[in-house]
Backbone as ProteinMPNN parsed JSONL, in Angstrom:
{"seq_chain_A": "XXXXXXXXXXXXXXXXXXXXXXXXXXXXXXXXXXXXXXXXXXXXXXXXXXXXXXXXXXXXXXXXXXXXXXXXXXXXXXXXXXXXXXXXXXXXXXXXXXXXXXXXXXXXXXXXXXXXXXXXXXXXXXXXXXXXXXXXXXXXXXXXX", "coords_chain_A": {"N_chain_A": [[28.388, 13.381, -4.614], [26.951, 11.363, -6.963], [23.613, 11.716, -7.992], [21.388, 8.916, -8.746], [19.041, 7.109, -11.309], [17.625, 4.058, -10.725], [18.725, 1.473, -11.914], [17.612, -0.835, -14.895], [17.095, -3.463, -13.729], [16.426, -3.239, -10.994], [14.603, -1.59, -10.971], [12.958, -3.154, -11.49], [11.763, -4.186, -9.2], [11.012, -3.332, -6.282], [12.14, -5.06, -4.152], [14.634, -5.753, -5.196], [15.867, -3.203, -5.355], [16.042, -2.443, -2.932], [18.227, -4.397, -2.067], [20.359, -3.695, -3.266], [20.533, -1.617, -2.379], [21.276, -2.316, 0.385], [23.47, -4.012, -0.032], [25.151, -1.523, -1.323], [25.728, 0.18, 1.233], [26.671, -1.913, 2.764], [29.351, -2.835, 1.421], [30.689, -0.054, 0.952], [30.864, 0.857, 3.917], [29.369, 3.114, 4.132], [26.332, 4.78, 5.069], [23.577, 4.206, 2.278], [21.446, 5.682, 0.31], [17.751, 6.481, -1.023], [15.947, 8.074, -2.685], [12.797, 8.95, -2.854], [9.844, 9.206, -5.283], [6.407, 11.179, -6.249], [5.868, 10.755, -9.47], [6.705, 12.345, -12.721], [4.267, 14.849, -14.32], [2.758, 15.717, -17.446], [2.58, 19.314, -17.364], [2.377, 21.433, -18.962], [1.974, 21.848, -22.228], [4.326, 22.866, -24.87], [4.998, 25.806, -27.493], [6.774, 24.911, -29.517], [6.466, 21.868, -29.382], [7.803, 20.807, -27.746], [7.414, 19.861, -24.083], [6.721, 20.539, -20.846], [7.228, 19.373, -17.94], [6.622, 18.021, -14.608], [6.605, 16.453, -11.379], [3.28, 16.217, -9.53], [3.208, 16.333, -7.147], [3.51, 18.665, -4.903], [5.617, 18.598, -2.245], [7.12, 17.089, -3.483], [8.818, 18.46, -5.699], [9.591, 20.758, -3.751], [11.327, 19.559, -2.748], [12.885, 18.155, -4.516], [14.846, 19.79, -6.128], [16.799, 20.307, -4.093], [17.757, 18.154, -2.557], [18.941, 17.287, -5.258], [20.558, 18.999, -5.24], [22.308, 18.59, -2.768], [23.437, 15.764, -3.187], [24.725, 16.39, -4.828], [24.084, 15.667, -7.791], [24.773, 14.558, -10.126], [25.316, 11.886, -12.175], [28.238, 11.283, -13.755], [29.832, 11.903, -11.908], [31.372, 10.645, -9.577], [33.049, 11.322, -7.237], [33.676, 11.473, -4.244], [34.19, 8.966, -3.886], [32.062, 6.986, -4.929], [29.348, 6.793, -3.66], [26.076, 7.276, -3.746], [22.822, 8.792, -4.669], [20.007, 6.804, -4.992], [17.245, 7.504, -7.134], [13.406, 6.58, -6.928], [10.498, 6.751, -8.475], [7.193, 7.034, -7.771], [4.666, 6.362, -9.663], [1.785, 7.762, -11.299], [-0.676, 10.246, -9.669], [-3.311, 9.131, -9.052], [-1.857, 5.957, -9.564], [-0.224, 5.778, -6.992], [-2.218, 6.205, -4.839], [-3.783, 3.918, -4.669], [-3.652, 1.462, -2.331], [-2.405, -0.835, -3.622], [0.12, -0.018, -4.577], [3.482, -1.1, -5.195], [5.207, 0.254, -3.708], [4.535, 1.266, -1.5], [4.371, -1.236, 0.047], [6.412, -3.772, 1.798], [9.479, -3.994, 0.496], [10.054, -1.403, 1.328], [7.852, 0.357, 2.519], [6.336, 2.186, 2.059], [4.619, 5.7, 2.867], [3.985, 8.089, 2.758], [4.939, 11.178, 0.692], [7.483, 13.376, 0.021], [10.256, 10.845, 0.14], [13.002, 10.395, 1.954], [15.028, 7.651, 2.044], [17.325, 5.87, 3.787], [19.767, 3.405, 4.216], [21.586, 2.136, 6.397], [25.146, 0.635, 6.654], [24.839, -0.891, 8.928], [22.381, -2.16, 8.242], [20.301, -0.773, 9.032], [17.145, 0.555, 8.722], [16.081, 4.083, 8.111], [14.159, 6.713, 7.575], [13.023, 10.033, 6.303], [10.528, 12.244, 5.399], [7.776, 13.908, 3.548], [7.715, 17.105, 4.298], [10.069, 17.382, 6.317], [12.136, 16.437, 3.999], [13.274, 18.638, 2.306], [13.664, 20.659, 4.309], [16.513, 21.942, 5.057], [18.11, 21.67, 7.364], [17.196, 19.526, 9.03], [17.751, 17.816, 6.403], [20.307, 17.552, 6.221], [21.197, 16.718, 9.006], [19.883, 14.19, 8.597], [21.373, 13.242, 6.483], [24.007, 13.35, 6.79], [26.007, 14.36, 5.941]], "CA_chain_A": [[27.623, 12.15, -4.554], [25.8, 11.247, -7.993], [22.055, 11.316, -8.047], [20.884, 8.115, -9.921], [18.001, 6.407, -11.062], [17.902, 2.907, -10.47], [19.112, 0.602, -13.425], [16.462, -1.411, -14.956], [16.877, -4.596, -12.714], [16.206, -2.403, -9.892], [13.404, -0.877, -10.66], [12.232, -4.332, -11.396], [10.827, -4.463, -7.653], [11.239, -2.704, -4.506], [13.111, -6.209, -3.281], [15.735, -5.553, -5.882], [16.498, -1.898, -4.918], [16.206, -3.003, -1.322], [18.991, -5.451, -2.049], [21.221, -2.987, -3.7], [20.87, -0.67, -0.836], [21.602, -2.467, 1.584], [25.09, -4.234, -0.295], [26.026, -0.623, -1.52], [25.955, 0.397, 2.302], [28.244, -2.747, 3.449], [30.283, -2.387, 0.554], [30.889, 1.099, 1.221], [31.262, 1.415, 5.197], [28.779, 4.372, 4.651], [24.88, 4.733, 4.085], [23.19, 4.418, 1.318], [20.422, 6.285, 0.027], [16.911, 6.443, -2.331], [14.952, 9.705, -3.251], [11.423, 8.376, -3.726], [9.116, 11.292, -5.365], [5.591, 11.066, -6.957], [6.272, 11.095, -10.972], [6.474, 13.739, -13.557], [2.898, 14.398, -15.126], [3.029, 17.2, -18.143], [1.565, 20.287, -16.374], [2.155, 22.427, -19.801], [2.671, 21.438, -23.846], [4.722, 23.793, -25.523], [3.798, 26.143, -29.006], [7.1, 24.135, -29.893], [6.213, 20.715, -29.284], [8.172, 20.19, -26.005], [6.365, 19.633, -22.758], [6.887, 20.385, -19.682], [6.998, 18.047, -16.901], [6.987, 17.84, -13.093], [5.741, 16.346, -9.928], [2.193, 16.352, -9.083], [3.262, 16.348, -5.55], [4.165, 19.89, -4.325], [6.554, 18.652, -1.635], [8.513, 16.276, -4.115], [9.029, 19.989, -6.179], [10.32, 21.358, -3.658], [12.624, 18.591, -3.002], [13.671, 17.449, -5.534], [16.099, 20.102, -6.008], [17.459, 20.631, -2.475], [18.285, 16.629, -2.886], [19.944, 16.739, -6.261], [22.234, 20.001, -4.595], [23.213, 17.558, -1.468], [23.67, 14.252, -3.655], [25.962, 16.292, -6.613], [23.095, 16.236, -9.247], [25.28, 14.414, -11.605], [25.565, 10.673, -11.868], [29.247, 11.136, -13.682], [30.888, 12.359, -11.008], [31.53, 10.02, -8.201], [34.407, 11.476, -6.903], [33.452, 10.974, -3.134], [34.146, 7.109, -3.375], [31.008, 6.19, -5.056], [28.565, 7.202, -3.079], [24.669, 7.878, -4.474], [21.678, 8.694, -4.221], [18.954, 6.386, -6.215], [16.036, 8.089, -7.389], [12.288, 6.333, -7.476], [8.872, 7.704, -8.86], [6.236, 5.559, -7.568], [3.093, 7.035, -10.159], [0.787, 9.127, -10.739], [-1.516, 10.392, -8.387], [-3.731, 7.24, -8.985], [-1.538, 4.867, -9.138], [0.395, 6.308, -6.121], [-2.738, 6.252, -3.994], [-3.901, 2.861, -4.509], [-2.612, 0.883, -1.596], [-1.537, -2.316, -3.894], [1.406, 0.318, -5.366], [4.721, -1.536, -4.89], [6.25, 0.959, -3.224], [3.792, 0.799, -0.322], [4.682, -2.317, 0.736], [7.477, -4.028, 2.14], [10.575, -3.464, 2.557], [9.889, -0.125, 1.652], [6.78, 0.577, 3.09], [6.169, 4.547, 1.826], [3.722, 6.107, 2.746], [4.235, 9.794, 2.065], [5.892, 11.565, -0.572], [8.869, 12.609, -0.786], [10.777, 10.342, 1.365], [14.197, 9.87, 1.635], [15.673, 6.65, 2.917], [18.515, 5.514, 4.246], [19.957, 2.363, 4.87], [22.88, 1.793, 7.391], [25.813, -0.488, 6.97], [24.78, -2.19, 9.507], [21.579, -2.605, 8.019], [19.137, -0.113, 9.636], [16.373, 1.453, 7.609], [15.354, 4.912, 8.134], [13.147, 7.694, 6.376], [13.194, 11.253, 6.709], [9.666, 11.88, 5.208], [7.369, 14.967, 3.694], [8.402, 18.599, 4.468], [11.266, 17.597, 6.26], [13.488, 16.05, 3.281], [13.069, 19.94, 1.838], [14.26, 21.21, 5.549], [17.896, 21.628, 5.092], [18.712, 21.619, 8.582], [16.868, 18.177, 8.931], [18.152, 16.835, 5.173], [21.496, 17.856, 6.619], [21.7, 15.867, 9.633], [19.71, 12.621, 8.331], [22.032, 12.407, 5.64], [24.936, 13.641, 7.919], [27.174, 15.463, 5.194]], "C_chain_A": [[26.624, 12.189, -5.696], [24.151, 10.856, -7.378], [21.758, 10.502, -8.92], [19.814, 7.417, -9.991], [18.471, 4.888, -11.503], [18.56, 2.224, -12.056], [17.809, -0.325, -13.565], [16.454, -2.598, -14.31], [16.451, -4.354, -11.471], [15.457, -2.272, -9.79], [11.848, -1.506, -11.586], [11.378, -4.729, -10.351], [11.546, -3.856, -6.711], [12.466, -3.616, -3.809], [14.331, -6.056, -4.081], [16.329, -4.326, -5.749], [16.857, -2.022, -4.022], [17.435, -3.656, -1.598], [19.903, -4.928, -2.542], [21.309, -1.742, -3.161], [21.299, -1.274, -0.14], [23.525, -3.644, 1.046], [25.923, -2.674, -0.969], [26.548, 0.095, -0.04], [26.718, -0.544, 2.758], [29.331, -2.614, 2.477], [31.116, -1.358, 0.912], [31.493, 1.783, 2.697], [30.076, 2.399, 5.462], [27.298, 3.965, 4.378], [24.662, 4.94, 2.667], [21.447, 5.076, 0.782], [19.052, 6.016, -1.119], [16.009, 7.748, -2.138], [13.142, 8.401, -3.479], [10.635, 9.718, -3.755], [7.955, 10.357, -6.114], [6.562, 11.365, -8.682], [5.942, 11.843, -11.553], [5.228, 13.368, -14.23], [3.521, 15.829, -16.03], [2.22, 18.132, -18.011], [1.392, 21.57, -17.866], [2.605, 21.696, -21.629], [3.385, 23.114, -24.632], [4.426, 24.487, -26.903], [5.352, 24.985, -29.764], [7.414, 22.663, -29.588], [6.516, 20.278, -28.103], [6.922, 20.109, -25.106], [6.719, 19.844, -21.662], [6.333, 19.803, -18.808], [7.394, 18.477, -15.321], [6.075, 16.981, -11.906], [4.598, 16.719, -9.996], [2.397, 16.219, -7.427], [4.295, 17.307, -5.823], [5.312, 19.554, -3.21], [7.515, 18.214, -2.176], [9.209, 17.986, -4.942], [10.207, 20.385, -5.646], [11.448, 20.712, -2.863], [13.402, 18.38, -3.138], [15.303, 18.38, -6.202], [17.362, 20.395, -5.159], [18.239, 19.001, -2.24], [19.199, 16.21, -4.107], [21.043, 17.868, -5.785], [22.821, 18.812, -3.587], [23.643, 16.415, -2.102], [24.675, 14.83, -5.355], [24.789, 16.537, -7.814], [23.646, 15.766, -10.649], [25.638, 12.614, -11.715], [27.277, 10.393, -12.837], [30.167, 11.114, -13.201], [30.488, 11.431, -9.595], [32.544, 9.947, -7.18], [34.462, 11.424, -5.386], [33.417, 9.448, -2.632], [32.771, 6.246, -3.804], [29.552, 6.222, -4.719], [27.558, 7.826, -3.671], [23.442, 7.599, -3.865], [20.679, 7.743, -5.225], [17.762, 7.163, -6.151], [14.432, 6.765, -7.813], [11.372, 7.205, -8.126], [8.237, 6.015, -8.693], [4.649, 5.536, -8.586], [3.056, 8.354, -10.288], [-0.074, 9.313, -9.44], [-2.571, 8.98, -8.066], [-2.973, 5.836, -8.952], [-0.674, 4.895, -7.455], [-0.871, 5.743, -4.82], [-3.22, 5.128, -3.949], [-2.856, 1.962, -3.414], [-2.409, -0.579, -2.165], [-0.531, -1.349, -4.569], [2.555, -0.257, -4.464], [5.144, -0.781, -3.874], [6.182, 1.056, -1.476], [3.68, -0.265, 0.573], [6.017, -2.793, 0.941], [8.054, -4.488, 0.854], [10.487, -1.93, 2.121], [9.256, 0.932, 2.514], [6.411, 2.541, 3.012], [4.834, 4.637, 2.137], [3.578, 7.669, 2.83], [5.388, 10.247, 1.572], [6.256, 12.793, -0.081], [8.815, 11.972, 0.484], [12.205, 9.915, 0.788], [14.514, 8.886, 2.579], [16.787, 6.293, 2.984], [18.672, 4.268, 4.863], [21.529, 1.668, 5.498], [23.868, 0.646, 6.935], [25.73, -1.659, 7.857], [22.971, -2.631, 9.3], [20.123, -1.801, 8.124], [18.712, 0.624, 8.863], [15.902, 2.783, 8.309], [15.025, 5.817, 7.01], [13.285, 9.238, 7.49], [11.671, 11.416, 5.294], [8.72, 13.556, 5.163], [8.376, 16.384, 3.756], [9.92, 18.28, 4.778], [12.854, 17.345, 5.471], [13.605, 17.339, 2.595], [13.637, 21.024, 2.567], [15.583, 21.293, 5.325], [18.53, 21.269, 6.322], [18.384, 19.939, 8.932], [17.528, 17.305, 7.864], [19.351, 16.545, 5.653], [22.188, 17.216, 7.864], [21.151, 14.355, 9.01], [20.88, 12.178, 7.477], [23.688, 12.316, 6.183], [26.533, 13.98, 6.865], [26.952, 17.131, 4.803]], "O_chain_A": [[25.598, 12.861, -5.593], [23.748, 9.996, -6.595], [21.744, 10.964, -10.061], [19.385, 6.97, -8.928], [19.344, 4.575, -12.313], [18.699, 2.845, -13.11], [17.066, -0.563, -12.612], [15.27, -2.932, -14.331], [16.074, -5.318, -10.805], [14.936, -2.59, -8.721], [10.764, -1.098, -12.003], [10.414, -5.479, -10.505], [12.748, -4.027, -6.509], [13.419, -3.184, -3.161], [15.306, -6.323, -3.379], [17.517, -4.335, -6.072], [18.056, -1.802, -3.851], [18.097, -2.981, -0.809], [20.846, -5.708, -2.403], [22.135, -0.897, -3.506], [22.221, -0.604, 0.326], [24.457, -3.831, 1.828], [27.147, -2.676, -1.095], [27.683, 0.57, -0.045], [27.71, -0.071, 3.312], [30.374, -2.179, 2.967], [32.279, -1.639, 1.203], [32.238, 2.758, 2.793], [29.699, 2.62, 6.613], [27.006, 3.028, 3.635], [25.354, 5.664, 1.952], [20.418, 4.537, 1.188], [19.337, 5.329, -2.1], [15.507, 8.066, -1.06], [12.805, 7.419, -4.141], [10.588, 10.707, -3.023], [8.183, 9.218, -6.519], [7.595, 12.007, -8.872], [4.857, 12.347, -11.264], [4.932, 12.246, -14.641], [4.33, 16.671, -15.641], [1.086, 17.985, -18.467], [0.507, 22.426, -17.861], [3.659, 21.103, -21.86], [2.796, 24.185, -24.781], [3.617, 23.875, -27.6], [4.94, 24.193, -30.612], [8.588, 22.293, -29.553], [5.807, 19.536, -27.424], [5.739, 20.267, -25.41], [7.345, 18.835, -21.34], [5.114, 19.64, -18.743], [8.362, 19.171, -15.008], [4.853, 17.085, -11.8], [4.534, 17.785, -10.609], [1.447, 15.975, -6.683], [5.343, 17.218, -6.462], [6.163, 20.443, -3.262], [8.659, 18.526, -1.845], [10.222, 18.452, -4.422], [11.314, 20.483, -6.175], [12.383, 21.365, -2.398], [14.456, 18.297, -2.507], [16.376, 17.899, -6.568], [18.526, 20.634, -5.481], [19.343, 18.944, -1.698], [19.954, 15.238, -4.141], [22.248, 17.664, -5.932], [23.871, 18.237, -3.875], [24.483, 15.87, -1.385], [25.071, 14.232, -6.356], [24.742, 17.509, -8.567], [23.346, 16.158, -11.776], [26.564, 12.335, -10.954], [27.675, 9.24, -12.673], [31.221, 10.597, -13.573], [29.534, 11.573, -8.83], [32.874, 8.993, -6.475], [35.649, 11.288, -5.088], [32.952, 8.898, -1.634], [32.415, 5.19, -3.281], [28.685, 5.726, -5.438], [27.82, 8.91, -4.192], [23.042, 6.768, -3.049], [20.679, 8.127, -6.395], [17.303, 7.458, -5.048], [14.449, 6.163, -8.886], [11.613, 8.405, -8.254], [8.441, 4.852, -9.039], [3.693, 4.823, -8.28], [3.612, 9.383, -9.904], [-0.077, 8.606, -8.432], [-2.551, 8.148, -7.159], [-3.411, 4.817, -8.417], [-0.629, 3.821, -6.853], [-0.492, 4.959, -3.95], [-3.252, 4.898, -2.74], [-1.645, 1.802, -3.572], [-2.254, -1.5, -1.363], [-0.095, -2.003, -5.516], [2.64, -0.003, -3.263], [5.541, -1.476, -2.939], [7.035, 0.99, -0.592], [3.055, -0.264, 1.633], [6.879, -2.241, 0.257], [7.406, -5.233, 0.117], [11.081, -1.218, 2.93], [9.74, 1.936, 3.037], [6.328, 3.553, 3.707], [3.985, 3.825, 1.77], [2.434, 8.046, 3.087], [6.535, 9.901, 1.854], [5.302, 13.454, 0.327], [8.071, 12.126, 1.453], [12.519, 9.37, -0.27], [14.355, 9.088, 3.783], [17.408, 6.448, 1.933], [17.988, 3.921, 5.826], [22.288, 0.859, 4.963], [23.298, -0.44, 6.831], [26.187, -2.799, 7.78], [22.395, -3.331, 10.133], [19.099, -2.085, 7.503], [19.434, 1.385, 8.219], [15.19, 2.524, 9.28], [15.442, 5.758, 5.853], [13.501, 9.446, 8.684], [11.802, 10.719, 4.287], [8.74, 14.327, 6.122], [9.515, 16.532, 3.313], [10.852, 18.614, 4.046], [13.998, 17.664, 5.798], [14.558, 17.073, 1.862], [14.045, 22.06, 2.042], [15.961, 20.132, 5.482], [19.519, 20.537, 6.278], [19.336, 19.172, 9.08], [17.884, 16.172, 8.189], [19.681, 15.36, 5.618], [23.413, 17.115, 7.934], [21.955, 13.424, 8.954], [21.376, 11.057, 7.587], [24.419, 11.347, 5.979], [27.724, 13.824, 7.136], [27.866, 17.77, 4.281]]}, "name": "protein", "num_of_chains": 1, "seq": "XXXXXXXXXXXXXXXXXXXXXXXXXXXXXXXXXXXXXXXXXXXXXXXXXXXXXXXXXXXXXXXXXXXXXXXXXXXXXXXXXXXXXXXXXXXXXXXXXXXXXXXXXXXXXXXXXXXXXXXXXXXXXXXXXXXXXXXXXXXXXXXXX"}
């Protein structure tokens, strides 16, 4: 199952991701998914120019890779019928905590990072939320592969 981040019409508004969750889940028969994580800040500059980058949120961290192992980690390979995960970043820590950030409001309605959501074929939204999208035993039934 590719891990992808949204396409830029998508991640035009919350209502436009929303709306391409919930037709990739009827489409599909199966759920569909979104990763939402705080965004990469650069925690180090390199002596050659690079930078390193990650999360300012310690739970997205440790996450974020336990989510790209279960979802494939590769958005070429869709050899499971299609099936992906979308990836958000809602900010930095300031814009994140401000409650006018998009992400915070409907139809998403986040309010702690990470969160993975899921939205049913037949429509139903849930979240798996914090520590437990990091839980394997928990990641492992919400997502139920």
């Amino acid at each position: 199952m590719p891990l992808l981040t949204p396409a830029a019409d998508a991640t035009a508004s919350p209502s436009a991701l929303a709306q391409q969750l919930q037709r990739d889940a009827a489409a599909s028969g199966a759920s569909s998914f979104a990763a939402v994580y705080a965004s990469h800040v650069v925690v180090q500059d390199g002596a050659d120019g690079g930078q390193l980058k990650r999360s300012w949120c310690g739970d997205c961290v440790a996450a974020e890779p336990m989510v790209e192992r279960k979802f494939g980690g590769s958005s070429s390979d869709d050899g499971d019928g299609g099936k992906k995960c979308w990836v958000v970043w809602v900010g930095d820590k300031d814009e994140w905590r401000t409650p006018e950030n998009v992400w915070r409001k409907a139809p998403f309605g986040i309010t702690h990072l990470p969160t993975l959501v899921k939205v049913t074929p037949e429509g139903k939204w849930e979240k798996l939320v914090e520590g437990d999208v990091y839980n394997q035993k928990k990641l492992d039934a919400f997502v139920g592969f």
